[in-house]
PDB file of N, CA, C and O in Angstrom:
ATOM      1  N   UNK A   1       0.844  -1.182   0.000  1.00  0.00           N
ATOM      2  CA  UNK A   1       0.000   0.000   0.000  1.00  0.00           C
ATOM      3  C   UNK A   1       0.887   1.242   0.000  1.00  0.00           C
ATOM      4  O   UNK A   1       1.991   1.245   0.544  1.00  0.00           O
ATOM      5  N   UNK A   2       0.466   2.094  -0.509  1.00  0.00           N
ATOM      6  CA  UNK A   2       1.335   3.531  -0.790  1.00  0.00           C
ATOM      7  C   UNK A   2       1.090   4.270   0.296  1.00  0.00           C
ATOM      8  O   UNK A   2      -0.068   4.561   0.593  1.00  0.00           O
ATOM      9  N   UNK A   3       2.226   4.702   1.089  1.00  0.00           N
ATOM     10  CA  UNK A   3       1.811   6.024   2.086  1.00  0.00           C
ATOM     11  C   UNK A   3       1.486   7.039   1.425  1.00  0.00           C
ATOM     12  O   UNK A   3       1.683   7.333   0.246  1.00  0.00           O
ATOM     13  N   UNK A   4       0.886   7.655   2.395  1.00  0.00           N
ATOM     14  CA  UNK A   4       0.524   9.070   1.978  1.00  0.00           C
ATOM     15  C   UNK A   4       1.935  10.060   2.054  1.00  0.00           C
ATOM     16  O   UNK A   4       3.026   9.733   2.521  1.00  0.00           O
ATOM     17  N   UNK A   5       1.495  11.552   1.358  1.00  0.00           N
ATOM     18  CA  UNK A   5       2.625  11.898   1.092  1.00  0.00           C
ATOM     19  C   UNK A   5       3.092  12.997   2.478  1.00  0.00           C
ATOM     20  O   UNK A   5       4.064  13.752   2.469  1.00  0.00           O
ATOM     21  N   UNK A   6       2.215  12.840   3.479  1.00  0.00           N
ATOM     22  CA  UNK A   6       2.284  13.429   4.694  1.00  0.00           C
ATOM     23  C   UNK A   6       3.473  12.199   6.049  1.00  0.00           C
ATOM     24  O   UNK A   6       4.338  12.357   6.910  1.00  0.00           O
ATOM     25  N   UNK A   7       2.960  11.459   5.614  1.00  0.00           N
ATOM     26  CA  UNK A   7       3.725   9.979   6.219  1.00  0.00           C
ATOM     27  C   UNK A   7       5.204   9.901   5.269  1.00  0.00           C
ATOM     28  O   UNK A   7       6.300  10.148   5.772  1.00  0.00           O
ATOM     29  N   UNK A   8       5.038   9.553   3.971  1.00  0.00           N
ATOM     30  CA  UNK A   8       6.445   9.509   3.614  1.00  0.00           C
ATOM     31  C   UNK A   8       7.121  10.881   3.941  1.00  0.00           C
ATOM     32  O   UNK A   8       8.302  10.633   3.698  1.00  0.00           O
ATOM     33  N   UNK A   9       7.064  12.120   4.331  1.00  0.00           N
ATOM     34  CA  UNK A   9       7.955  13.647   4.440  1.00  0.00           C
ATOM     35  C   UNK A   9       7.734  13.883   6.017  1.00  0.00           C
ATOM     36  O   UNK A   9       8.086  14.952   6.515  1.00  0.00           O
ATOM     37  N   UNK A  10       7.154  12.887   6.782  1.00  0.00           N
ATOM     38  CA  UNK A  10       7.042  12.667   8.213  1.00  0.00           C
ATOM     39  C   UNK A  10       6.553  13.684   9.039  1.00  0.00           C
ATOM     40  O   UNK A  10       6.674  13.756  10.262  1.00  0.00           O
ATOM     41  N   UNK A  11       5.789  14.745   8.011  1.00  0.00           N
ATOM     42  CA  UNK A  11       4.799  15.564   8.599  1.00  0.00           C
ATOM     43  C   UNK A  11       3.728  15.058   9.422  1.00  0.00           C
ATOM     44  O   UNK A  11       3.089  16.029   9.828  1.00  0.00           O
ATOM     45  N   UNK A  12       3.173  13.815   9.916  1.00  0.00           N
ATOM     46  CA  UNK A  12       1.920  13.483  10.191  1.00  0.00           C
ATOM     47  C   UNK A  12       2.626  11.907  10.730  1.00  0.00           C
ATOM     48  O   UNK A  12       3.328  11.135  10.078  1.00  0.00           O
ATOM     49  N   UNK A  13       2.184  11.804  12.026  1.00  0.00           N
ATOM     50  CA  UNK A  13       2.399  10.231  12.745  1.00  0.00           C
ATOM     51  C   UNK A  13       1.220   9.444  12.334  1.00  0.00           C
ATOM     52  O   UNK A  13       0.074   9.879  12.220  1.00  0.00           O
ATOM     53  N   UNK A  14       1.707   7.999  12.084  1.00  0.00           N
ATOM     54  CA  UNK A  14       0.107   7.244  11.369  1.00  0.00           C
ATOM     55  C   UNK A  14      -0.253   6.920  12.653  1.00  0.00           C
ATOM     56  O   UNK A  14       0.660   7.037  13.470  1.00  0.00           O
ATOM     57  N   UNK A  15      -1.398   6.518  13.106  1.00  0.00           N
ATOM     58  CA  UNK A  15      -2.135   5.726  14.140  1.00  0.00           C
ATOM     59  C   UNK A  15      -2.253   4.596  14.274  1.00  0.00           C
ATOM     60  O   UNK A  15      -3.273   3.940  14.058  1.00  0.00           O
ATOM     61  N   UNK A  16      -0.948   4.115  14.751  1.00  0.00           N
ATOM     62  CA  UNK A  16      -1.053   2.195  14.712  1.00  0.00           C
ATOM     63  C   UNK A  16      -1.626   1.384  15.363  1.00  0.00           C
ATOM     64  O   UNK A  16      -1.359   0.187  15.263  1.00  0.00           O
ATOM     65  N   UNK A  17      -2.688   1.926  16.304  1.00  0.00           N
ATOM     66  CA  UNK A  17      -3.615   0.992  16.992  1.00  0.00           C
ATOM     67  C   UNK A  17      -5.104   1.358  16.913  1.00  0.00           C
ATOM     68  O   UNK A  17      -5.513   2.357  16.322  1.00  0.00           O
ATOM     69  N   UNK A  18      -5.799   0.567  17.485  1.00  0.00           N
ATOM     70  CA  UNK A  18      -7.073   0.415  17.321  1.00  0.00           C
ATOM     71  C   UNK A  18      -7.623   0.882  18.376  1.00  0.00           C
ATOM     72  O   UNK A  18      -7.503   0.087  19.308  1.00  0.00           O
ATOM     73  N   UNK A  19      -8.311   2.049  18.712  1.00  0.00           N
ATOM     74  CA  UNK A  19      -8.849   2.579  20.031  1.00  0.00           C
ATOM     75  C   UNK A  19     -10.362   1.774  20.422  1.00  0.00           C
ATOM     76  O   UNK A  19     -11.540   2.122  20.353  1.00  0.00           O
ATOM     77  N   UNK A  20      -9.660   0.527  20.860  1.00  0.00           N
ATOM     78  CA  UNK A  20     -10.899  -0.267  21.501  1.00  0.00           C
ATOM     79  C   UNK A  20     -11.592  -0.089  22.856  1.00  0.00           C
ATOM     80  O   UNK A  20     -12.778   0.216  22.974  1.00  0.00           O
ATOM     81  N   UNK A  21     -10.640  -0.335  23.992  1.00  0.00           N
ATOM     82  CA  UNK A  21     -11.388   0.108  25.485  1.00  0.00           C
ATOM     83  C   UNK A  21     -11.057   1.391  25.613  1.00  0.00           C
ATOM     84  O   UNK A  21     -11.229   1.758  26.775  1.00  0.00           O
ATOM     85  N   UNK A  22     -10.643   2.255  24.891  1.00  0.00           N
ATOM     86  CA  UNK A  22     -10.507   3.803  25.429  1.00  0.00           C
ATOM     87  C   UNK A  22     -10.169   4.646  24.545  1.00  0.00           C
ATOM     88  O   UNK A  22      -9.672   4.201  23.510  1.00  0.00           O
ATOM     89  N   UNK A  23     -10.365   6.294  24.727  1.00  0.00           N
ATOM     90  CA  UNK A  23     -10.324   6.951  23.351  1.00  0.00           C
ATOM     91  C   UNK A  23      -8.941   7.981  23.701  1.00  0.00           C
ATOM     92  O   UNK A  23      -8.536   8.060  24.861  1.00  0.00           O
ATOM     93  N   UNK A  24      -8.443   8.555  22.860  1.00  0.00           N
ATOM     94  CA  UNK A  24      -7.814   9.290  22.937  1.00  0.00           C
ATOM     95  C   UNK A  24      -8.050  10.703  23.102  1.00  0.00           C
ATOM     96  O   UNK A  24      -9.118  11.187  23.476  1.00  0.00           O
ATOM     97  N   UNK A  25      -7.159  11.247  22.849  1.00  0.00           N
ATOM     98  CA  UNK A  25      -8.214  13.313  23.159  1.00  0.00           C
ATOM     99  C   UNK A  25      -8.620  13.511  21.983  1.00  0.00           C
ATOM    100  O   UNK A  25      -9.787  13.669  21.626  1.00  0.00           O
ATOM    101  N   UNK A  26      -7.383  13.509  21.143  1.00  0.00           N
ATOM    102  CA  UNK A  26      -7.766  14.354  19.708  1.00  0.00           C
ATOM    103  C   UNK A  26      -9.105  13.401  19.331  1.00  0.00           C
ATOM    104  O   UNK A  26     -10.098  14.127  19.269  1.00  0.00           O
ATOM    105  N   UNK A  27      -9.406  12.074  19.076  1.00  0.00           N
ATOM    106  CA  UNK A  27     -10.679  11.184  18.776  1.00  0.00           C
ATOM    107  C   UNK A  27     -11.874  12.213  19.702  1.00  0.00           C
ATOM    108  O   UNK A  27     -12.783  12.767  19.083  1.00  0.00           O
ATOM    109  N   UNK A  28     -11.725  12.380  21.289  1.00  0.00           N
ATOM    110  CA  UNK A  28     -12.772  12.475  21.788  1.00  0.00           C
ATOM    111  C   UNK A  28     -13.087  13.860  21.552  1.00  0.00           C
ATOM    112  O   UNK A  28     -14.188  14.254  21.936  1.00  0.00           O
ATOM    113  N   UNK A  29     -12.209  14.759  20.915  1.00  0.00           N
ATOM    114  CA  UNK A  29     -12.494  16.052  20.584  1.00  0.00           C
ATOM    115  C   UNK A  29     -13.218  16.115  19.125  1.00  0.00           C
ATOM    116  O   UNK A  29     -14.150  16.894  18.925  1.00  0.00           O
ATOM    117  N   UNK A  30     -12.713  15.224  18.108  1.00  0.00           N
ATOM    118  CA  UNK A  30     -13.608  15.311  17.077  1.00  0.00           C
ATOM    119  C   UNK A  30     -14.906  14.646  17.411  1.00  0.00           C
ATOM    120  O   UNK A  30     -15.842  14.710  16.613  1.00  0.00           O
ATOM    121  N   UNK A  31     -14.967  14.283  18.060  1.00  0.00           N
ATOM    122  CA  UNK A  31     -16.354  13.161  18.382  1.00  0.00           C
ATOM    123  C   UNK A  31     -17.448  14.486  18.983  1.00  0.00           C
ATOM    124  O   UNK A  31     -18.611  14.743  18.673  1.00  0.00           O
ATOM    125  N   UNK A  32     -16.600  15.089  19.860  1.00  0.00           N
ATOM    126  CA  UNK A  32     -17.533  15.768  20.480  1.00  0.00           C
ATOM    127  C   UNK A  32     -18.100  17.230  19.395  1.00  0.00           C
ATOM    128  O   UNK A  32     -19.193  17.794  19.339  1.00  0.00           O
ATOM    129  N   UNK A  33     -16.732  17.484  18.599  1.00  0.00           N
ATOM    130  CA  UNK A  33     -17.179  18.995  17.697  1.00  0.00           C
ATOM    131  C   UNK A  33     -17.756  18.451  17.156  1.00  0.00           C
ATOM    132  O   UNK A  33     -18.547  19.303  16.750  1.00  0.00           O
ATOM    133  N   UNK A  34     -18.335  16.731  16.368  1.00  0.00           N
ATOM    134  CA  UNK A  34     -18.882  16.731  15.444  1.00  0.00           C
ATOM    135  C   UNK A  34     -20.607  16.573  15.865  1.00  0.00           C
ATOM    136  O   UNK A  34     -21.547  17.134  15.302  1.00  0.00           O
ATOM    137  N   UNK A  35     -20.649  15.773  16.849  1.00  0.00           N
ATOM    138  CA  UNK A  35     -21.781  16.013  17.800  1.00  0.00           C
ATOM    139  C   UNK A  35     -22.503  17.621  18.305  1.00  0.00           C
ATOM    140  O   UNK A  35     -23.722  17.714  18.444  1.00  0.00           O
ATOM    141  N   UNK A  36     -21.933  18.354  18.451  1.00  0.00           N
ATOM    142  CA  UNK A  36     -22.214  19.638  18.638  1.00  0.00           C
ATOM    143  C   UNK A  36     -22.733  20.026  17.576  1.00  0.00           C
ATOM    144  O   UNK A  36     -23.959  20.062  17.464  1.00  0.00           O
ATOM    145  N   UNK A  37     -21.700  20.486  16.339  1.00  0.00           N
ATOM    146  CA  UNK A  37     -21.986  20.910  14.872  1.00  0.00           C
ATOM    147  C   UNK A  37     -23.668  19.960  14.667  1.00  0.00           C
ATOM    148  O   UNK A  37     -24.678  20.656  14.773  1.00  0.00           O
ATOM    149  N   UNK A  38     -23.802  18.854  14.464  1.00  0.00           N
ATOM    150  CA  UNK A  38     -24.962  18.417  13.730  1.00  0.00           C
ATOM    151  C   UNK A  38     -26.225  18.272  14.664  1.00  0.00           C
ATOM    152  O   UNK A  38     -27.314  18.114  14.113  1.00  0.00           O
ATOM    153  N   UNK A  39     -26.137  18.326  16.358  1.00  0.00           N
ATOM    154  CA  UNK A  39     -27.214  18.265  16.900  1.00  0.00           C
ATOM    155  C   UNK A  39     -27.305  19.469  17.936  1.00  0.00           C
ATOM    156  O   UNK A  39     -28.449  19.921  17.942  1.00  0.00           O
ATOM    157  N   UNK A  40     -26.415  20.153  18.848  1.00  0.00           N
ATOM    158  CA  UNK A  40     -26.865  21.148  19.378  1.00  0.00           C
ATOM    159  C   UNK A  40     -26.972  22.165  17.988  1.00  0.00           C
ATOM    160  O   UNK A  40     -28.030  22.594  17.527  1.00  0.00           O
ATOM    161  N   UNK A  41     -25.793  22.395  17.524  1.00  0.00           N
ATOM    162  CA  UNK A  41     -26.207  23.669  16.445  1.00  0.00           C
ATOM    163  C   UNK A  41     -27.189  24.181  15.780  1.00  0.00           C
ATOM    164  O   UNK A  41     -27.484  25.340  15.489  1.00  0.00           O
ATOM    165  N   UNK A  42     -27.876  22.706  15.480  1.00  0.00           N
ATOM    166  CA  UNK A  42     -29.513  22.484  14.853  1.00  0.00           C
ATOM    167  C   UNK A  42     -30.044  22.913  15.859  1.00  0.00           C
ATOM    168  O   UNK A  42     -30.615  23.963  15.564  1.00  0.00           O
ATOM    169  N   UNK A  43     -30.187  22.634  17.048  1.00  0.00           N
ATOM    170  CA  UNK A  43     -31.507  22.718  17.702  1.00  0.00           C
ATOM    171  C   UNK A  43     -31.204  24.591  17.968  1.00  0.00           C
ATOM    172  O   UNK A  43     -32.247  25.209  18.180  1.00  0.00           O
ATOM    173  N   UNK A  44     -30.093  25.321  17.965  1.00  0.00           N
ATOM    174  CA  UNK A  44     -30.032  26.508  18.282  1.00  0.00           C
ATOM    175  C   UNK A  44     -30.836  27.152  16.755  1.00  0.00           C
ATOM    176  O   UNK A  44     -31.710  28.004  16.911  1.00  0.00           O
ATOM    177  N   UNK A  45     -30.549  26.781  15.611  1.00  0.00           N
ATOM    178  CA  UNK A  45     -31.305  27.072  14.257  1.00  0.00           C
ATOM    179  C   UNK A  45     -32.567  26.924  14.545  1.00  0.00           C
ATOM    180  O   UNK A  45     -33.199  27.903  14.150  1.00  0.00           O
ATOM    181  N   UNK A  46     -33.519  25.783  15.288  1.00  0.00           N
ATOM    182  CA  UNK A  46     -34.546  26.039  14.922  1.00  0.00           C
ATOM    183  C   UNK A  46     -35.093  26.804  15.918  1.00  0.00           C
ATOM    184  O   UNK A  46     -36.158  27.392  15.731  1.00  0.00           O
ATOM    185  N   UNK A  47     -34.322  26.888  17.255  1.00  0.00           N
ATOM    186  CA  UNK A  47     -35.443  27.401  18.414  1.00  0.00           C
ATOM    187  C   UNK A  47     -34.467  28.558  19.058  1.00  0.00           C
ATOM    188  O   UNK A  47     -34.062  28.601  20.219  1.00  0.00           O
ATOM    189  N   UNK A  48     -34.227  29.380  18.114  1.00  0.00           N
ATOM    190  CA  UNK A  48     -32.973  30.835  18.116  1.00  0.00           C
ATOM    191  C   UNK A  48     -33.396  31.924  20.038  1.00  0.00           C
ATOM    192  O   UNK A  48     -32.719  32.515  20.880  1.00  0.00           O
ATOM    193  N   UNK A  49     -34.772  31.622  19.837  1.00  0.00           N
ATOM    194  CA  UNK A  49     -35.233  32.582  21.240  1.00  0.00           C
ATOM    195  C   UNK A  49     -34.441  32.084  22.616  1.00  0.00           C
ATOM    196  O   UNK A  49     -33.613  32.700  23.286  1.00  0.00           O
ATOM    197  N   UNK A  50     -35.050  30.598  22.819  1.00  0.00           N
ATOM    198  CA  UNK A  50     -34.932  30.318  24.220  1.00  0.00           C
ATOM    199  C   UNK A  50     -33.217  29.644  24.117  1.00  0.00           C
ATOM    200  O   UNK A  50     -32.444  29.471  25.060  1.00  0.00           O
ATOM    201  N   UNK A  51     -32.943  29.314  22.418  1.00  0.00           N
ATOM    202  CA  UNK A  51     -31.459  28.014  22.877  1.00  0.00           C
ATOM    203  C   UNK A  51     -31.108  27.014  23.496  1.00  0.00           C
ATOM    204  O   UNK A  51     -29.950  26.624  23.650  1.00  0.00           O
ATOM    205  N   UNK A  52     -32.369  26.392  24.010  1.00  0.00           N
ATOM    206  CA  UNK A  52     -32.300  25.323  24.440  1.00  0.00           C
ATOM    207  C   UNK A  52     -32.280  25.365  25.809  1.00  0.00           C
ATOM    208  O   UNK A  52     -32.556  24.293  26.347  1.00  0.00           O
ATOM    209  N   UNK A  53     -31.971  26.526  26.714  1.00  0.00           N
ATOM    210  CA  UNK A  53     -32.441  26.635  28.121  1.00  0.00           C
ATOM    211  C   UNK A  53     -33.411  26.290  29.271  1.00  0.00           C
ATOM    212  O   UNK A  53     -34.192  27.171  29.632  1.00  0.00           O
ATOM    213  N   UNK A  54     -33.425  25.456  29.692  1.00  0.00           N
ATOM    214  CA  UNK A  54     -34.043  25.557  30.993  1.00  0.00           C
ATOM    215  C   UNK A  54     -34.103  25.824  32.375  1.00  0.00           C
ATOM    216  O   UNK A  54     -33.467  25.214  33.235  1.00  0.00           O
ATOM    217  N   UNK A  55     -35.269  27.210  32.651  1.00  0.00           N
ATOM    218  CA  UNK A  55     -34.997  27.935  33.821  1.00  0.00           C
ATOM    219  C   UNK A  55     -35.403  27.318  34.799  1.00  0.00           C
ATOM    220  O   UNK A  55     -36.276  26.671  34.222  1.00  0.00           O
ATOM    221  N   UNK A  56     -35.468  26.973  35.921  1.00  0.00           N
ATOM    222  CA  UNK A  56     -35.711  26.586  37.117  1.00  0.00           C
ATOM    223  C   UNK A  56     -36.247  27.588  38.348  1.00  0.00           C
ATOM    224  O   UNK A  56     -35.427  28.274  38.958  1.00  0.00           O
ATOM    225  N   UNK A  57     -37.507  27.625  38.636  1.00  0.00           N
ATOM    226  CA  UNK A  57     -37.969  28.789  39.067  1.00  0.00           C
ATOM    227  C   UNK A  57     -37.894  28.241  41.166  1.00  0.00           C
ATOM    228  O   UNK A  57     -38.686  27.346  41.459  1.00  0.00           O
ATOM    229  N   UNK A  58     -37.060  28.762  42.271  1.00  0.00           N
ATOM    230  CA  UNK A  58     -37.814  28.090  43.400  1.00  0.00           C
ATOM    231  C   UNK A  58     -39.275  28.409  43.967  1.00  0.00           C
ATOM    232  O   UNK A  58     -39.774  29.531  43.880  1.00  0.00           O
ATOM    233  N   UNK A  59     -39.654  27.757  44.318  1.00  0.00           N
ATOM    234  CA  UNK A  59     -40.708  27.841  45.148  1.00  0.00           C
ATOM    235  C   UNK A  59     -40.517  28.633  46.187  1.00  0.00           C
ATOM    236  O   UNK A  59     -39.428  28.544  46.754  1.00  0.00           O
ATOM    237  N   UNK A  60     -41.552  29.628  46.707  1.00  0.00           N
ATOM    238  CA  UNK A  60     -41.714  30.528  47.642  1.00  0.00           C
ATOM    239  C   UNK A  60     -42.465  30.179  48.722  1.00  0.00           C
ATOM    240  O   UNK A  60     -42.651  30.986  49.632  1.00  0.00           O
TER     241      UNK A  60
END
């Protein structure tokens, strides 16, 4: 298989294992921007007033 040309000029470390029982940062950081981007971001598009807030009023 051909490396890429980031791997052959050793700009870029490949990822030689398989993140099975645990994630790494950079993984859990794209996981999480991409989660944000497609489901909070939406819900701020459709409901722009409140953003998804809930106030909690005490009892008097």
């Amino acid at each position: 298989m051909r490396q890429k040309f980031s791997e052959r000029n050793g700009y870029k470390n490949p990822r030689d294992i398989l993140q099975v029982e645990s994630i790494n940062e950079a993984l859990k950081n794209r996981l999480w921007n991409n989660m944000k981007m497609i489901y909070i971001d939406s819900l701020s598009r459709e409901y722009p007033d409140d953003m998804g807030v809930l106030i909690i009023k005490k009892k008097s």
